[in-house]
N, C-alpha and C positions, 0 to 999 in steps of 0.2 A: 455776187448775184442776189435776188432778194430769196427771202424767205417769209418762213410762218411763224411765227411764236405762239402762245397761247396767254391769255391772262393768266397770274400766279395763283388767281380763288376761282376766277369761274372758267376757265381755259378758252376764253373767247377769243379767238382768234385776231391777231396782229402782226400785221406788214412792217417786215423788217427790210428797208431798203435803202442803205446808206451812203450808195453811188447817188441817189437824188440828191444830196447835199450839193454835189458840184453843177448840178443844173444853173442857169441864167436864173441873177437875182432869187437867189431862191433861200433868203430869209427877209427879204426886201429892203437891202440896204445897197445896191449898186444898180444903172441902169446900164441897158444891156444898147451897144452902138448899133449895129448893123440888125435886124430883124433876120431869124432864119427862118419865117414863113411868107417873107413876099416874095413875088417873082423876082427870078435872078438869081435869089440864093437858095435854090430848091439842092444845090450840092453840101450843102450846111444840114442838112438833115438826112438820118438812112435813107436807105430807096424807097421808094413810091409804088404804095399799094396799090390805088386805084386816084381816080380824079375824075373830073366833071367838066367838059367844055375843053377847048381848046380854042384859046390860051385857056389855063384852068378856071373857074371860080369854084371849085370846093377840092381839098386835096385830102389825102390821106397814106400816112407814112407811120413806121412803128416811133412809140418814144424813145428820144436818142437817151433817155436817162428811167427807165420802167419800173415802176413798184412792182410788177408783176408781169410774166410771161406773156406776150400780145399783148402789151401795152401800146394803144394806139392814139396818134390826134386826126382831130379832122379837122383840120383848117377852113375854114365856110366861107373867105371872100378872099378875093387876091391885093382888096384893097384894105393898107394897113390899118388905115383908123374907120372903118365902114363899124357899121353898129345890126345887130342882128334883126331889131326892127325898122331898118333902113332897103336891105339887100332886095334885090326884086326876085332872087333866083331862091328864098327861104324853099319852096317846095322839094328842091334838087338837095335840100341840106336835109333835111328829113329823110326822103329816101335813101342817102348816104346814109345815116343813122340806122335804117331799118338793114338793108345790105348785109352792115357790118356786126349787129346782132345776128345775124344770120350765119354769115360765117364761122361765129365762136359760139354755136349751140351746145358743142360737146365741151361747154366749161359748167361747173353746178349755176353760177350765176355771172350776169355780163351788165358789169355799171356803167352805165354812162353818164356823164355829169358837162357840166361848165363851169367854170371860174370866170366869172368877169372882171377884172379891178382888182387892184394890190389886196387890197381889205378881204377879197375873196378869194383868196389862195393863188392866181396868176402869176406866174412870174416873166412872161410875154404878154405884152399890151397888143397882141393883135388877133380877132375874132378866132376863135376855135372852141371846140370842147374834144374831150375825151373818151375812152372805153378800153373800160378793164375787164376781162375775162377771169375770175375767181374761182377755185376749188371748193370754194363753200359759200354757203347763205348767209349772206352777212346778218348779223344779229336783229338788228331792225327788220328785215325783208321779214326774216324767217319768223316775230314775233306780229306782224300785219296780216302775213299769211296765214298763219294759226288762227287769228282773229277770225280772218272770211272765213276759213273752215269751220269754224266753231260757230257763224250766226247764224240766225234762221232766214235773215232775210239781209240781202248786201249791206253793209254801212255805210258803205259811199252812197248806194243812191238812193237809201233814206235820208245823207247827208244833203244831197241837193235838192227835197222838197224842201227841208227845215232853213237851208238856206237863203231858196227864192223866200220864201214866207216873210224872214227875218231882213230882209233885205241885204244880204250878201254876198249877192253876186257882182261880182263887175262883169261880167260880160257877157252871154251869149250867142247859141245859134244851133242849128239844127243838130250838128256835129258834137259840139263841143262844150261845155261850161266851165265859168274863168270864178270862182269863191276865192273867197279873204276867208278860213276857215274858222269857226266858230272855237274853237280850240287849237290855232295857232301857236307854233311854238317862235316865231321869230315876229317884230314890226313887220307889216306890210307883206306878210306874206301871203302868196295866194298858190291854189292849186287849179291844176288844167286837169277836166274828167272828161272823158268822153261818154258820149251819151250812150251808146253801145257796150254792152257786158263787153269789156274784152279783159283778160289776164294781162296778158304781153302787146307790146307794139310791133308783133310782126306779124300780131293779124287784124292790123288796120285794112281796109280797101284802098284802092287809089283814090278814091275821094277823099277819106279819112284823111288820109296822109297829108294831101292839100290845105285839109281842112285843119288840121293840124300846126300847120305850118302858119299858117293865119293866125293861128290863137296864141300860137307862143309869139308871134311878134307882136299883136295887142297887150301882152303880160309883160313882155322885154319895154314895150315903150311908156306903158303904164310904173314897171317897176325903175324905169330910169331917169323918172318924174319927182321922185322921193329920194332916191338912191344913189350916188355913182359906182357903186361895186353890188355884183349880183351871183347868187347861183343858179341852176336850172339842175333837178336831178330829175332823173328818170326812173320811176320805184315802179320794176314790171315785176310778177309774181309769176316764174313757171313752175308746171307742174301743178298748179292748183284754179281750176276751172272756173270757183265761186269765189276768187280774186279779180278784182276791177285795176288796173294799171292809171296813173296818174303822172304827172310832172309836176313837182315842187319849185316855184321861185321863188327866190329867197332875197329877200333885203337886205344886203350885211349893213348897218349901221353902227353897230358895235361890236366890239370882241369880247369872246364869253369871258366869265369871271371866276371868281374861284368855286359859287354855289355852283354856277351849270356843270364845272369841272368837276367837282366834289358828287356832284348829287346826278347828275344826268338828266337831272329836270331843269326847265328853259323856263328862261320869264319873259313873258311879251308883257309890253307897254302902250300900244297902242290897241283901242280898241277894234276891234274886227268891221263894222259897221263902218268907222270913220276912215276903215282901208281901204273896203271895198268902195265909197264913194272917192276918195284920192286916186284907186286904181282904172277906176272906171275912165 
């Protein structure tokens, strides 16, 4: 079963789960025949949490292989090669998102992420992401959050004057704004803020949600322009009011080396400006 470790100097916490080794392709050296997330082979997967539509287009079932307790996918199209800035039904796949944060409150924290592409951690090539329910705040969260509580005034949305200014932004709209961040840690990456203070995404409105929905698939099709493998993470901050929540996409272009490994600091190569107009 998994567990927790600790780091040996700073005791930062580390997912010990070594039944995911036997997962499909999962160091990327075999392809995997039959798909166990399109229709037909919904007996290839645990049972089924919830879904969407009938016939389904968005499904959700625990992972048949969990780093952690509620380990869950959402499968977002019934169709196998559909691309997430393709699907007409993106709004139902958000609200699926919002749901299932919902569900697993009483975890300390609940990530949700995506893999798209080998190069992105996938070891199924068919639309989905994921959500982990965690006993703790992962390191990152926990050192963002400290941040908004410690400024005086939000850093995100002093971020998005300095960035309209600078020119970049790729995208927005009344809802929403799509940056190539000025201090980017990956090529081409960009972040999704909402314009509204919000902490967490379960207290979007239904407009939001929508609106939401819209914007990650302008960022999906923008970053799949550059890219073939992608992430999307979800950095929501509960518990703390003077946190603003965001979506990170992330370009994978290359694999990190031994300084990012070594040192935990990322080098981008591309300048922010020349992403933002590429992402646009």
């Amino acid at each position: 079963m998994p567990s927790f470790r600790g780091h040996l100097i700073t005791a930062e916490p580390i997912v010990y789960a070594p039944e995911r080794a036997g997962r499909p392709n999962a160091f990327g050296t075999e392809e995997v025949d039959v798909c166990p997330f399109c229709p037909g082979n919904e007996a290839m997967t645990p049972a089924e949490i919830e879904r969407a539509g009938d016939p389904w287009r968005v499904r959700v079932f625990p992972n048949k292989y969990p780093a952690v307790a509620g380990h869950e996918v959402i499968t977002e199209s019934a169709v196998h090669h559909d691309s997430f800035d393709a699907i007409a039904h993106a709004p139902e796949v958000v609200a699926t998102y919002v749901r299932r944060y919902r569900a697993h409150r009483q975890a300390a924290y609940i990530s949700i992420f995506t893999n798209e592409g080998r190069r992105a951690g996938a070891s199924i090539d068919h639309l989905h992401s994921q959500l982990m329910p965690l006993p703790f705040v992962p390191p990152r969260v926990a050192r963002e959050r400290a941040a908004f509580a410690a400024a005086e005034r939000c850093p995100l949305c002093a971020a998005l004057d300095h960035h309209r200014r600078e020119g970049l932004v790729a995208g927005e709209d009344p809802l929403f704004t799509r940056i190539a961040p000025w201090g980017s840690s990956h090529p081409f990456e960009q972040w999704i803020v909402p314009g509204r203070h919000l902490p967490e995404i379960d207290r979007m409105s239904a407009e939001e949600m929508e609106g939401l929905a819209g914007a990650l698939q302008q960022a999906v099709r923008g970053v799949r322009g550059v890219a073939g493998a992608y992430n999307v993470l979800f950095m929501n901050f509960p518990e703390e009011e003077k946190a603003h929540f965001y979506l990170a996409v992330v370009a994978r272009l290359s694999a990190l080396g031994g300084f990012e490994l070594a040192t935990g600091t990322l080098i981008d190569v591309i300048d922010p400006a020349a992403a933002a107009r590429a992402l646009r």
